[in-house]
Steps between C-alpha positions, in 0.01 A plus 500: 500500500880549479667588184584159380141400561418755298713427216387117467126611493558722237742266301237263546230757370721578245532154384133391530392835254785386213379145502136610490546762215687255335248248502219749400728624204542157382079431509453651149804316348370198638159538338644618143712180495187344520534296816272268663209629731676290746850649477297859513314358826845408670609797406273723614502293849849604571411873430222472746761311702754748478267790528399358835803454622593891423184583626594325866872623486377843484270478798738332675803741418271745761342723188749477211573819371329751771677385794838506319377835414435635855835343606 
């Protein structure tokens, strides 16, 4: 993996962690507003989404945080 590579996995990373801690922030603000089991239901889809995607980004980044470690 070449330095640019590098870079766009961990933008990538990067990007995948704000949106998820975003979305799990938001959770209990949805739920004090009082919003439909539904809307909760979507919205805990896309963290499971999101989380997933992270998840596969990391794997596929060649170990995340170790390997960039060892470099």
């Amino acid at each position: 993996m070449n330095a640019i590579e590098y870079d766009h996995d961990t933008n990538e990373i990067t990007d995948a962690l704000t949106q998820l801690k975003g979305l799990v922030l938001v959770q209990p603000i949805l739920e004090a507003r009082g919003v439909s089991n539904q809307e909760l239901e979507r919205h805990t889809v896309e963290i499971d989404r999101v989380r997933s995607r992270l998840a596969e980004l990391v794997r596929s980044s060649g170990g995340g945080v170790e390997s960039a470690a060892a470099a």
